[in-house]
SETIKE-752296 format. One line per 8 residues: number of its first residue (from 1); for each residue x, y, z of C-alpha. Coordinates in pm, 1 decimal. Layout:
REM SETIKE-752296
NUM) X,Y,Z | ...
***
This chain:
REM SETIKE-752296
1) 3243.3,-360.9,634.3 | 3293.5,-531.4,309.3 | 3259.8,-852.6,411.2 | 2946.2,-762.0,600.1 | 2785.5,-632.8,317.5 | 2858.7,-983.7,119.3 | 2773.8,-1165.0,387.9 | 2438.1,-1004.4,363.3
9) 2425.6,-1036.5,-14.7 | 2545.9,-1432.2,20.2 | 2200.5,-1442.9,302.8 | 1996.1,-1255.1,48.3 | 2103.9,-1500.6,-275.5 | 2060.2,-1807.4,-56.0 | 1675.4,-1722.2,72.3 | 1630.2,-1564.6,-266.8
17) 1717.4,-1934.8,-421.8 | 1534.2,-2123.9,-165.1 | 1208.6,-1940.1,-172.2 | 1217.2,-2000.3,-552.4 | 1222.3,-2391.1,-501.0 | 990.8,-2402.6,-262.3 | 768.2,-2204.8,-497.6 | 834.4,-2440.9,-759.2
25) 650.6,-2698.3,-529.3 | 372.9,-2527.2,-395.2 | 219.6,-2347.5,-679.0 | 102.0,-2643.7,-904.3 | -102.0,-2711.0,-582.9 | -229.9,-2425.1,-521.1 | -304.8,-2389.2,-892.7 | -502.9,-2693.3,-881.9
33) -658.9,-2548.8,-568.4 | -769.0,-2246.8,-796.7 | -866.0,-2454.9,-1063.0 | -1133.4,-2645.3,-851.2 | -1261.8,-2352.3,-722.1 | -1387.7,-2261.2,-1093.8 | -1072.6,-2002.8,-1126.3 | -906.9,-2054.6,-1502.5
41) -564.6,-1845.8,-1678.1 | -409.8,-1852.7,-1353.0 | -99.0,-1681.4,-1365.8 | 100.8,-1599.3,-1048.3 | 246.5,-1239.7,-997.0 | 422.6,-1253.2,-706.0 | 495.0,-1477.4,-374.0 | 687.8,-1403.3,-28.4
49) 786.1,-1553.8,273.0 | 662.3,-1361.4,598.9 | 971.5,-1444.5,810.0 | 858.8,-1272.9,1103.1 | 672.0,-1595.4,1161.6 | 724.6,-1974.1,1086.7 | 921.6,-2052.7,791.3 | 652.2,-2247.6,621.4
57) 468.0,-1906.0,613.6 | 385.0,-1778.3,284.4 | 142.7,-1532.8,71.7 | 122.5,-1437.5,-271.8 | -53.9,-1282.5,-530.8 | -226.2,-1439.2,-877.4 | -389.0,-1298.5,-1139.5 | -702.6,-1535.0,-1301.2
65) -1013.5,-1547.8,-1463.7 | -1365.7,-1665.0,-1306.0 | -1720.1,-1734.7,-1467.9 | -1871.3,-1501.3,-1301.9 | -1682.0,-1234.8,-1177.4 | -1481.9,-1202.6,-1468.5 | -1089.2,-1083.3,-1441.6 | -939.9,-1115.3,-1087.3
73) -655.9,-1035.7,-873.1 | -613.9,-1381.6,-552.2 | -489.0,-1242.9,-282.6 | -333.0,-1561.5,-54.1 | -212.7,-1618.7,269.2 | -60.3,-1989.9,367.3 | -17.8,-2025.6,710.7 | 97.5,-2318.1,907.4
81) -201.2,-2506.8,1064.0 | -28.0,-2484.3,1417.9 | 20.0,-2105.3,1376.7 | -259.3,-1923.5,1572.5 | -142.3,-1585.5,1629.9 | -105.4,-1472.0,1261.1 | -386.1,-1260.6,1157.8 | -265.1,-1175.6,784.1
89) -497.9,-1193.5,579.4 | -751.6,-1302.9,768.5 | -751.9,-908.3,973.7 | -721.2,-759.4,628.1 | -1076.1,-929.4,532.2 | -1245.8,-784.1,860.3 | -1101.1,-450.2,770.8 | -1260.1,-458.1,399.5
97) -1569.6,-590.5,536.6 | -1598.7,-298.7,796.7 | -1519.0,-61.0,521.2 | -1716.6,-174.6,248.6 | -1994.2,-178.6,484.7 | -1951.7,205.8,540.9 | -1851.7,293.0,219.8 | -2208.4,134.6,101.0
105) -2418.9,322.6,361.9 | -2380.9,703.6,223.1 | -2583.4,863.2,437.8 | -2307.5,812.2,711.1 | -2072.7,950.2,504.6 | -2275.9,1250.3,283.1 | -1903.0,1380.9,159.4 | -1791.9,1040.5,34.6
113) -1881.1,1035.4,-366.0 | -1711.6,725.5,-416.7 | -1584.0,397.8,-264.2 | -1297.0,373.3,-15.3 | -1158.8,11.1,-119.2 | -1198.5,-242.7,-413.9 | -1512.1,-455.7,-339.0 | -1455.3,-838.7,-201.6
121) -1564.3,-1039.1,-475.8 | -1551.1,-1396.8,-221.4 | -1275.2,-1497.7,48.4 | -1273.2,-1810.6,225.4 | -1034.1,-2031.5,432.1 | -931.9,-2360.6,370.1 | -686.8,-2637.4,514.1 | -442.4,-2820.1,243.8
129) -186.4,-3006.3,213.1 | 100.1,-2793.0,84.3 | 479.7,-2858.2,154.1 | 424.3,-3202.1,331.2 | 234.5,-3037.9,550.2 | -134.2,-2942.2,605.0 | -155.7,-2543.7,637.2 | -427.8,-2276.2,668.7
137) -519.1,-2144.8,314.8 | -668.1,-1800.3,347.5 | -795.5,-1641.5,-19.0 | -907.4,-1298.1,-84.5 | -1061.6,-1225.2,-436.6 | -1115.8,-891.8,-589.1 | -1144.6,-713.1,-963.0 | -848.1,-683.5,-1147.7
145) -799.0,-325.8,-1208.3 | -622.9,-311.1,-1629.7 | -474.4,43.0,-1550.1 | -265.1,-71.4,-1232.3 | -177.1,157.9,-981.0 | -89.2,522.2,-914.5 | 286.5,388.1,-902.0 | 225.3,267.5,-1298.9
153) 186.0,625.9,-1354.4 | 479.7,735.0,-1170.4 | 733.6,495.5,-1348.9 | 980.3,666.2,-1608.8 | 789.5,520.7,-1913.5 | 440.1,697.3,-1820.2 | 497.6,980.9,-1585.1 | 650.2,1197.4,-1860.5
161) 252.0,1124.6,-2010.1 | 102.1,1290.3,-1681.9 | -8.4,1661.4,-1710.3 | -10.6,1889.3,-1451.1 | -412.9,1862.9,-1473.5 | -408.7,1496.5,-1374.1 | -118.3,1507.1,-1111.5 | -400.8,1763.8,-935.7
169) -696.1,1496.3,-954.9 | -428.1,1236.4,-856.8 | -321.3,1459.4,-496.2 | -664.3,1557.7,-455.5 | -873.5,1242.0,-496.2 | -612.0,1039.6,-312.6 | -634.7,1306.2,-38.1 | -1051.8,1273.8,-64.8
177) -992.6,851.9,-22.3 | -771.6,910.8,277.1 | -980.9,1158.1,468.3 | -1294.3,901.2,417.8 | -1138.3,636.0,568.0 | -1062.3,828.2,853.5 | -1401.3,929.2,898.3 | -1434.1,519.0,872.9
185) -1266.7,529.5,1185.3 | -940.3,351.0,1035.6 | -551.1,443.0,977.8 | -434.7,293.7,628.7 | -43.7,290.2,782.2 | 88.7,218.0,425.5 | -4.1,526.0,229.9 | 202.9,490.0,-100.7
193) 146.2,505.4,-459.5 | 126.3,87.7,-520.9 | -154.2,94.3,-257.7 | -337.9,326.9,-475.5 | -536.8,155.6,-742.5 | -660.4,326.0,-1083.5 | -1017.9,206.0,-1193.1 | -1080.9,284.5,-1585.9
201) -788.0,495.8,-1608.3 | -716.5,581.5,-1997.8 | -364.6,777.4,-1987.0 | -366.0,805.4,-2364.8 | -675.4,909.5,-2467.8 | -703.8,1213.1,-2717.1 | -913.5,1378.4,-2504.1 | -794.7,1371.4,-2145.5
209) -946.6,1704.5,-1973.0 | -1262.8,1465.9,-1926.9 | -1060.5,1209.9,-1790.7 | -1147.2,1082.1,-1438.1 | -929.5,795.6,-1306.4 | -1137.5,647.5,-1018.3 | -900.8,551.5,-714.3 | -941.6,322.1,-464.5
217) -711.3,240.2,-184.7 | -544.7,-173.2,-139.7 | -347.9,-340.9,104.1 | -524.6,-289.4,464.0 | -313.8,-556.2,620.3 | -149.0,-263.4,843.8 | -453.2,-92.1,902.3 | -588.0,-27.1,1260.5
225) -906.6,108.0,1444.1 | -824.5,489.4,1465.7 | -909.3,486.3,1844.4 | -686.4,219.3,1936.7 | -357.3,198.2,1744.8 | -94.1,-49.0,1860.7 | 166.1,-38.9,1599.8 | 417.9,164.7,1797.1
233) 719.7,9.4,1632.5 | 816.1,79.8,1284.3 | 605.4,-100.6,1060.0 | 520.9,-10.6,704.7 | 747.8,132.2,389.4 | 1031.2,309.7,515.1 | 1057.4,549.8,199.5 | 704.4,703.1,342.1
241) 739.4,655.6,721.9 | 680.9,925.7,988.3 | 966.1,1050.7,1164.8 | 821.7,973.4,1497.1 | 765.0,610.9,1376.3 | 1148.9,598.0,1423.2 | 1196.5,652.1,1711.4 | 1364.4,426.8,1960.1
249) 1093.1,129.6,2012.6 | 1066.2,252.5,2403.8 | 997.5,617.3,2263.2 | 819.7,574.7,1945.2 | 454.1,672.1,1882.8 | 175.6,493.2,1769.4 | -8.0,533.1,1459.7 | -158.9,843.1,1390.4
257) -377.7,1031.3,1167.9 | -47.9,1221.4,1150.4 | 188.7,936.7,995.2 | -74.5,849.2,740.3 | -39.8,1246.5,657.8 | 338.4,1245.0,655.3 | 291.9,926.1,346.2 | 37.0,1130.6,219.6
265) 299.0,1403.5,172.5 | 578.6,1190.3,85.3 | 344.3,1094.6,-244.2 | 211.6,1430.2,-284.2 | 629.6,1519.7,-378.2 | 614.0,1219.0,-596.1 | 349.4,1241.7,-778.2 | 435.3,1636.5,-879.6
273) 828.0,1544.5,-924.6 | 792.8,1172.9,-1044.9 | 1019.9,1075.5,-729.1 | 1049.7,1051.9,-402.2 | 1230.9,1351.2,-180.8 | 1397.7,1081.0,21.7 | 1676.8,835.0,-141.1 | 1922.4,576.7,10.5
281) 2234.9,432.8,-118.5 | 2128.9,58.8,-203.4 | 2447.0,-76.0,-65.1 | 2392.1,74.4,266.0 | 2444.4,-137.8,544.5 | 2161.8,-42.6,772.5 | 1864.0,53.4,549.7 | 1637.5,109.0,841.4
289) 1919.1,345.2,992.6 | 1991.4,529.2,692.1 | 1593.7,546.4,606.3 | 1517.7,712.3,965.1 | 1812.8,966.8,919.0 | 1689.3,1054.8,579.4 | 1313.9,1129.4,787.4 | 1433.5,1283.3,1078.1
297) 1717.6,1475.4,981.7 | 1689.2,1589.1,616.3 | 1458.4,1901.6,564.2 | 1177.2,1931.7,428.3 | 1201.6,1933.8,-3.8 | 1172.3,2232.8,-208.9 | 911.9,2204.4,-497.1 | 1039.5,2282.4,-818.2
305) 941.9,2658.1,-963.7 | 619.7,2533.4,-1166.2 | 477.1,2353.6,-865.2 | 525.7,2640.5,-612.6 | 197.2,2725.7,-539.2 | 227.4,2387.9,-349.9 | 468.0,2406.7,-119.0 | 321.3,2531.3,196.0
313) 90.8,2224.2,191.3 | 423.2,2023.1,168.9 | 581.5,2211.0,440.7 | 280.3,2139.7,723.7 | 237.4,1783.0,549.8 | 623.7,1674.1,574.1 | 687.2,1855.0,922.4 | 897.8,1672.0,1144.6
321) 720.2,1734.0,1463.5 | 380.5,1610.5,1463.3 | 224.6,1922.5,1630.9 | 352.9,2164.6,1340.1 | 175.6,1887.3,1079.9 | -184.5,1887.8,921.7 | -457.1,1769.6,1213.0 | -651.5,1606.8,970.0
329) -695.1,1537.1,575.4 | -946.4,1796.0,566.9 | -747.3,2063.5,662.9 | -490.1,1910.4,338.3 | -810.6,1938.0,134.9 | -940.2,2298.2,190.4 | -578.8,2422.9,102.8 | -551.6,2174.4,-242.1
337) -919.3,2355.0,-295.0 | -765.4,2727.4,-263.2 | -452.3,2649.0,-519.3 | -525.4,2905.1,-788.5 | -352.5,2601.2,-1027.6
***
């Protein structure tokens, strides 16, 4: 068992390393790229290697400037040229499109007050020459949000800031976001607190009962039509999956409004608690094991004393048997609206 576990540590050290070179030659050309496009103060957050597909596929994230849409967040996919099959990015874009659309039209939607997703500020696909080899370029630009996500708020420094005012507005307008997109006629599939963005969010201002943060929700590059979900294998972040969504693959169940309510509930516990009802030992040997044990088999949490009042919405949020859960959002947001808080 030991040496399994190093063995798997020795794997992990070894991509770890290798990624990092191959980063080291691929972004001074794609910060040229940037750079040519009229993007300036690039800085890159964060880069991955999707290696459910070729090993020369890649996608990031960089922070910039631009002349006319002012501070940005690049969203990047690099895909290798003979690579047709990989969406990526590319479905992510039609999924913003089709929800920006709707989120623009109101009178479809006369309870939605406010927009599902960040705005696409441009996207565009190009082929370069990356790697010794020419690739597929796919960019995605949107605002850069300055107060982060909901996770930013959860994190030991700033959650100990969070009253029990704004955890409400937190649960209830992420609930409000999550019922609109249904009513888009789209799953999210990835409900979690770093897919929950905070637009001119001021945590420490002296006043905070008038305090608003606007949310939106990010990352749609799980997200399916509502009417015809395929993802019937586990596919998202295990700390907020379903427990049907673990089943064995020739059992499991699609997406469902359902599984997007189970996250939902997961980060309804986290936000009140500042962490997550589920935990696994980080030296277990089978995460995804250990992760679908923890979802199937552990009961629901109890709520601490002070945050009592919302534990029967936890209990039909978190049940494990998707018949005992919530039907819809709704239903999650006419019992948030009854909470004598």
């Amino acid at each position: 068992m030991k040496n399994s576990a190093s063995n798997s540590s020795n794997a992990k050290a070894c991509a770890k390393q290798a990624l990092q070179m191959q980063a080291q030659q691929m972004l001074p050309t794609l910060t040229a790229l940037f750079s040519s496009l009229n993007y300036s103060e690039i800085s890159h957050q964060r880069i991955s290697q999707q290696s459910n597909y070729n090993e020369n596929d890649f996608q990031g994230l960089a922070r910039a400037q631009h002349p006319q849409f002012g501070r940005v967040m690049i969203k990047w996919q690099l895909t290798a040229a003979s690579n047709q099959n990989l969406a990526g990015l590319t479905h992510e874009i039609g999924v913003l499109k089709s929800i920006n659309n709707l989120s623009a039209n109101q009178k479809r939607f006369q309870d939605s007050l406010f927009a599902i997703a960040p705005p696409m500020l441009a996207y565009e696909t190009l082929r370069v020459k990356v790697l010794d080899q020419f690739s597929q370029l796919t960019i995605l630009t949107m605002p850069y949000y300055l107060s982060g996500s909901l996770a930013t708020q959860l994190n030991i420094r700033n959650y100990s800031l969070l009253t029990t005012q704004k955890k409400h507005h937190f649960i209830v307008q992420s609930a409000h976001l999550i019922a609109t997109l249904h009513s888009a006629g789209w799953l999210h599939n990835d409900i979690k607190p770093s897919n929950i963005l905070l637009d001119d969010f001021l945590p420490n201002h002296a006043d905070d009962s008038c305090i608003k943060a606007d949310l939106l929700l990010t990352d749609f590059a799980l997200a399916e039509c509502l009417n015809a979900p395929i993802l019937a294998s586990p596919a998202g972040t295990p700390a907020y999956l379903a427990p049907e969504r673990w089943q064995s693959q020739s059992k499991s169940q699609s997406a469902t409004v359902q599984s997007d309510i189970y996250a939902f509930g997961i980060m309804m516990v986290e936000i009140l608690t500042g962490k997550r009802p589920f935990q696994i030992s980080a030296n277990s040997n089978d995460k995804l094991k250990a992760w679908a044990i923890q979802h199937c088999q552990q009961p629901i949490p109890t709520l601490p004393l002070e945050y009592s009042h919302y534990q029967g919405i936890i209990n039909k949020a978190l049940a494990k048997r998707v018949e005992r859960r919530y039907q819809n959002m709704k239903q999650i947001l006419l019992d948030l609206e009854s909470i004598d808080r």
